[in-house]
N, C-alpha and C positions, 0 to 999 in steps of 0.2 A: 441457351436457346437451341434447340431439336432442330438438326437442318435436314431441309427437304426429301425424301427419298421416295423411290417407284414403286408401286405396287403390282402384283400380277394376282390379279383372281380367278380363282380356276372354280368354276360350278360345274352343274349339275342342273340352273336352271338361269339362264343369263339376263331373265326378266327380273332376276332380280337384285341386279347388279345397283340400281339408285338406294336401295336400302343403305349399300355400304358406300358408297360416293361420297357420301357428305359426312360421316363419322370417319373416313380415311383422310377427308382432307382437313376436316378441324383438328386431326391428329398430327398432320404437316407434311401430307401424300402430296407431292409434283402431279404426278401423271398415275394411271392406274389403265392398265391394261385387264383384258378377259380374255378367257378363252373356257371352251367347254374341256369338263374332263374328261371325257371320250377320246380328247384328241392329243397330241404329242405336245404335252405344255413345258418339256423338256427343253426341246430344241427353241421354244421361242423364252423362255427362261435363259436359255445360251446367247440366246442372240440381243434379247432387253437387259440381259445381264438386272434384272429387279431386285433390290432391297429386302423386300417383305413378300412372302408367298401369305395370300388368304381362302384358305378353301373351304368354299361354301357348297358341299355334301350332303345328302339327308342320311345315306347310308352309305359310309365309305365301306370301300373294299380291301383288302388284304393287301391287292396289288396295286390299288395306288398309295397304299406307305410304302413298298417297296420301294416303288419310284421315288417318293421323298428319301427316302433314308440316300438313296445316288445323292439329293441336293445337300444330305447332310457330311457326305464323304468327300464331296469334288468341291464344292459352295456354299458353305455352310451360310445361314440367315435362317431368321426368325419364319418361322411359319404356324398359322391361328389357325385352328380347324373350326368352324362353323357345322352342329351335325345335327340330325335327331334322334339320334343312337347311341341311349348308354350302355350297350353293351360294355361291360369292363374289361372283355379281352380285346377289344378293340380299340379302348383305349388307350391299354397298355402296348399294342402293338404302335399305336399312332406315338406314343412317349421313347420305344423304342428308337422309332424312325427319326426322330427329330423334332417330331412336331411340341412347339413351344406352350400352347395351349389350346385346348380341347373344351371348346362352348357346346353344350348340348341346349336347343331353344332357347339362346339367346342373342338373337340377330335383330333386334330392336335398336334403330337409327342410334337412339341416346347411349345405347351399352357400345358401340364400336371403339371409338373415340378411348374409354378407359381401359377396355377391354386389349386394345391394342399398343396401348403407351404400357400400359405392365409387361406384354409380351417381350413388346422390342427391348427392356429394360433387364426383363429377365434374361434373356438372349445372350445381350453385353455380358451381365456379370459370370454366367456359366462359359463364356470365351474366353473370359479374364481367370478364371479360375482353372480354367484346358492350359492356359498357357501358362501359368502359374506353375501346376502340375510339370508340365513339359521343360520347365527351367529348370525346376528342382530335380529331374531322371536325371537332366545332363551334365547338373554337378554332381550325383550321386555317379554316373557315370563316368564322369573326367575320375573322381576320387579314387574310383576304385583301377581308372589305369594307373594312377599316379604312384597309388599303394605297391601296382602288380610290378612299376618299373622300380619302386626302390629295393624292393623287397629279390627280383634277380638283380640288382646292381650289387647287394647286398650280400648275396649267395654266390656270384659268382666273380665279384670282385672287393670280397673280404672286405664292405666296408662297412662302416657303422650307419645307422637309420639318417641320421643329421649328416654326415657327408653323401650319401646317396642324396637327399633331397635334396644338398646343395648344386650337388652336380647337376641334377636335371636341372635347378633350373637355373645355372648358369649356362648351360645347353641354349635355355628356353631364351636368354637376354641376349645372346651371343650372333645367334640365327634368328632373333626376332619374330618367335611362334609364339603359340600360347604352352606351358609347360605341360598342357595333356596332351598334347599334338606329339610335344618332343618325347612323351613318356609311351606314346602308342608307338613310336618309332624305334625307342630305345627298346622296349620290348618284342618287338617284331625282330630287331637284329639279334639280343639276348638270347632268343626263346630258339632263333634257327642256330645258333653259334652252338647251345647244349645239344639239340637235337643231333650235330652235326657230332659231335663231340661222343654221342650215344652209336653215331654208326660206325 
């Protein structure tokens, strides 16, 4: 079960905030906040700290994806554009910025409701796949220290590939690190020992 979250609806036209009221909360909306987009839905975004941004635009601006794309560097969450603009450079800037999905005339009570359960779902899985990503650099990362410390342990104290690795990471059990930690180390002292060695 979907547990509760905030919404912030940033318009253009706040009469018409009841449309989405009742498709945000059969969606499993708590609370749902508004604000016009004229005005800094930043700082009350900072200070609601909400869930779901919904912005209900007829014809977004350039400079309010700018703005979203800050909520997707500092805050990332799901944000549904509601527009009547298919411009497609504008849409592509809005996909740029973060925004999850991009409704053109489709703001009828009954479409929120699916329209925003796909969003938020899509949301999750592109995080899970950021951090996915993100895991996989940093053992490609660790690897290539681990590689760079065998490889001067290797060169500069004549040993074979299997006792270099041993040693690190008997290093690594010894001191209780992780053996990339010990292997950034071991190369940092390696790498200034030849330097030193060169002058």
């Amino acid at each position: 079960m979907k547990r509760p979250f905030s919404v912030l609806l940033i318009s253009d036209d706040l009469s018409n905030s009841a449309i989405f009221e009742n498709g945000l909360k059969q969606s499993g909306a708590s609370s749902i906040s508004s604000c016009d987009v004229a005005s800094n839905f930043l700082q009350q975004l900072d200070r609601e700290q909400s869930d779901l941004i919904v912005l209900d635009v007829a014809k977004p601006s350039f400079e309010l994806f700018e703005q979203i794309s800050l909520v997707r560097d500092y805050c990332p969450k799901p944000v549904v554009c509601f527009s009547a603009d298919p411009d497609s450079r504008l849409i592509e800037k809005s996909v740029k910025a973060g925004v999850t999905a991009y409704i053109v005339d489709g703001k009828s009570p009954e479409r929120i409701k699916p329209i925003v359960d796909v969003a938020m779902l899509r949301f999750k899985e592109c995080l899970a796949v950021k951090k996915e990503l993100a895991l996989v650099k940093d053992k490609l990362s660790e690897r290539a220290v681990i590689e760079k410390a065998k490889g001067l342990l290797m060169q500069q104290k004549s040993m074979t590939e299997d006792d270099a690795y041993k040693t690190l990471r008997k290093m690594a059990m010894d001191q209780g690190k992780r053996i990339s930690m010990v292997s950034h180390e071991v190369c940092g002292v390696l790498t200034g020992l030849a330097q030193g060695g060169v002058e």
